[in-house]
C-alpha positions, 0 to 999 in steps of 0.5 A: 441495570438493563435499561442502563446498559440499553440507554448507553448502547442507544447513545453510541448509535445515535452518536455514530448515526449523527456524529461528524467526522473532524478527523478521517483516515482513508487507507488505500491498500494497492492491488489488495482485492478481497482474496489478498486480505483473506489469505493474509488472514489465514497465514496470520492463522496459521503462524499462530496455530489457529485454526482458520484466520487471526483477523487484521484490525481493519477487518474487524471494524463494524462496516465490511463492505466491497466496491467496483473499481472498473474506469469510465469505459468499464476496462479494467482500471489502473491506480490512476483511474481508480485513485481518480475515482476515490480521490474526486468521485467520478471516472476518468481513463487509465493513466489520467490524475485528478482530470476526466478523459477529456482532460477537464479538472477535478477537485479531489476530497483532499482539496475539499478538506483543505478548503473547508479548513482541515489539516491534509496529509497525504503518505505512500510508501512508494514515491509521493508523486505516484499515481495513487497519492498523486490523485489526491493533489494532481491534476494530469493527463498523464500519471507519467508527468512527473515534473508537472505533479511535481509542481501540482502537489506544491501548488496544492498546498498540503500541510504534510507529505510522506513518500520513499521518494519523488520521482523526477524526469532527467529534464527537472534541472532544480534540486527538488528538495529545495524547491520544497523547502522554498515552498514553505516545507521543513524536510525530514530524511528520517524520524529524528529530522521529524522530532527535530523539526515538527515542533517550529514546522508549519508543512512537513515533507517526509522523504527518507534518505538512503541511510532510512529509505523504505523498504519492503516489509519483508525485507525489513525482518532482521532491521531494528525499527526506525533502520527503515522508515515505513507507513506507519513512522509517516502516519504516526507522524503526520498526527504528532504534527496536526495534534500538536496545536490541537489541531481544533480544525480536524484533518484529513489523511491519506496513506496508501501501501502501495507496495502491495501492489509491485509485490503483486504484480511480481506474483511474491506472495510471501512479500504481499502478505508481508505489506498487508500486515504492515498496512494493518500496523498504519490502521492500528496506529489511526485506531487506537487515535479513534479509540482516544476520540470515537465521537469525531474519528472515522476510518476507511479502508479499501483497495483501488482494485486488484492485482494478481487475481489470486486463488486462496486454497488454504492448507493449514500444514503448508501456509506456514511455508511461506515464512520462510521467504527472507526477501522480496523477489526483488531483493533475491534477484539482487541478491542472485546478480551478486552471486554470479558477479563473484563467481566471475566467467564462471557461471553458478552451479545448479547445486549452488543455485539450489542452495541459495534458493534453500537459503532463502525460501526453503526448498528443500531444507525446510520443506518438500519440491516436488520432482515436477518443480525441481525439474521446471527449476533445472530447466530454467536453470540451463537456459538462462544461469548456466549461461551466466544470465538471469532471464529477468520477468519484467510486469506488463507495467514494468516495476519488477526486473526480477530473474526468473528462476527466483520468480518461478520459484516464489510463485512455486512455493505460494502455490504450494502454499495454498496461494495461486495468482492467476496473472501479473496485472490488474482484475475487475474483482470487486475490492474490499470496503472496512469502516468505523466511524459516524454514519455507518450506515453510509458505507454499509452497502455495496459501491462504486469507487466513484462514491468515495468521495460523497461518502466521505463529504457526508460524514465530515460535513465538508461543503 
């Protein structure tokens, strides 16, 4: 019976040592350094009442590992510089696609995959043509040109495209759903277009419409599944659609969570926990396809770098505060302008201002504010409410317009919640490595984000 059960054992390392990767998931969690997952982890914890962490799933793959994400003159990166790096293996400067610094071009393992006959699908829930996904298929100077990357991903090819848009410049004349549709894509705007079309499809382009459009993960808490289309509709989805011939030829498929990192940036904790779960949700749906072909499947999972630079002090009797967020900070600035817009000339009073920020984070019904903090909130009060304005906080890269005292108080309720960010950009803290699949002992030692894509060459044996 031992030697039965060692026989066995020694067959599935040998199968994970010299198998070949015929179907590989790369996962890119945006903004999410070491610290993001390891607090998500003790939130998970603690909502469970354990002590310590309840794991994700990609945390518990065999291979944990980190990287370097630092750009080709040893700055610190943005997402284009490093979604270069993961996407092609080599450095380029910040804000560069799928080109290095002197603008020569790039293959991406995207490309390589398509060349070696794999089925490629590429799926962010931010816009398709944004920097991360956009170094799968772009090949810019600028992640700015939005029009060109327009061009680029149509040239390029893929067979499936997932994103909450297209960004587009006010000079792109043509209506850019039909351009795709000219370009051979079957559009879907929600999951029953998918159900409809993925069938007779040959290339599917998921964008959904307004009525189904992505949101962030906390603000889908009270909608019905399928209300908003999230990651993990796109990479269910893009595998329906590759396996529905079988898909004999292997694929290979991007998702990014790139809302991780706008959260981020905004120092909303409570949300950026929200969109890691959520990413973890996208993994397990790769992983119960691993657990149904184990000797072919590998996944990665990592970051492009992190945002935020994040302390993680754990009190297990205050994490579970940050549940009761109900919005993004973004959602809330939104929610506060409505307000104030009701109540006309008139400007909001502090009790009401207080109340709402009660209502939707729970200061004070739920949990203590200290006199330090409800002072600091007063004082941005009569400053920018009092005079009928929001004081927005806009991020160094501009994806947050988000009133101050909603900011302030998100970053108040994190700090108490054991969670501390220590800037609104990017850092050079080293990001997290998770894999499964053949070869594990090739991603088992500490990397650059420039070796991604030999690493994922090898075990897929592209050429």
């Amino acid at each position: 019976m031992k030697r039965t059960v060692l026989l066995i054992f020694t067959l599935f390392i040998a199968i994970q040592s010299f198998g070949q990767a015929k179907y590989v998931f790369l996962f890119i969690g945006d903004g999410t350094g070491a610290n993001m997952v390891n607090y998500t982890e003790f939130y998970k914890g603690a909502m469970e009442g354990k002590v310590g962490i309840s794991p994700l799933i990609f945390s518990t793959f065999p291979v944990c590992n980190v990287a370097t994400t630092f750009q080709y003159q040893g700055k610190v990166t943005d997402s284009a510089a490093s979604g270069t790096a993961i996407a092609c293996g080599k450095k380029t400067s910040n804000g560069a696609l799928g080109v290095g610094p002197e603008g020569e071009r790039y293959t991406s393992i995207a490309e390589t995959a398509a060349k070696n006959g794999k089925k490629v699908g590429i799926m962010s829930n931010v816009e398709i043509n944004h920097a991360t996904p956009g170094a799968f298929f772009g090949h810019q100077k600028s992640r700015g040109n939005a029009d060109q990357l327009i061009a680029d991903m149509l040239a390029d090819n893929f067979d499936f495209y997932g994103g909450c848009g297209i960004m587009k410049s006010n000079n792109y004349k043509t209506d850019v759903f039909e351009d795709c549709k000219n370009a051979g894509y079957t559009v879907c705007r929600n999951n029953d277009d998918f159900k409809a079309g993925y069938q007779n499809a040959s290339k599917i382009l998921f964008i959904p419409d307004k009525e189904h459009a992505v949101k962030d993960a906390i603000d889908r808490q009270n909608m019905k599944p399928g209300e908003s289309i999230c990651i993990s509709d796109f990479v269910s989805s893009a595998i329906q659609f590759f396996m529905k011939d079988n898909c004999k030829q292997g694929f290979f498929i991007m998702c990014e969570g790139g809302i991780i990192d706008h959260l981020n940036h905004g120092n909303d904790a409570a949300g950026a926990v929200r969109e890691v779960i959520d990413l973890d949700e996208a993994v397990r749906i790769a992983y119960e396809f691993y657990l149904q072909h184990p000797k072919e499947t590998a996944i990665i999972v990592t970051a492009d770098h992190d945002t935020g630079g994040p302390g993680v002090e754990v009190n297990p009797e205050t994490i579970v505060n940050l549940q009761y967020q109900k919005h993004s900070i973004g959602k809330m600035t939104a929610l506060l302008k409505e307000k104030m817009k009701e109540k006309g000339k008139e400007p909001l009073s502090w009790d009401e201002v207080a109340s709402f920020l009660s209502e939707e984070m729970g200061m004070w019904s739920k949990f203590k504010v200290s006199e330090n903090d409800e002072k600091y909130l007063k004082e941005i009060y009569e400053k920018t409410i009092a005079k009928n304005e929001t004081g927005n906080v806009t991020d160094e890269y501009g994806y947050n317009h988000n009133a101050e005292i909603v900011a302030k108080a998100a970053q108040m309720v994190a700090r108490n919640c054991g969670f501390k960010y220590t800037t609104g950009g990017h850092t050079a803290a080293y990001v997290p490595v998770f894999y499964i699949g053949p070869k594990p002992e090739i991603f088992s030692v500490k990397m650059d984000n420039s070796f991604f894509y030999n690493k994922i060459a090898e075990i897929a044996r592209y050429k």
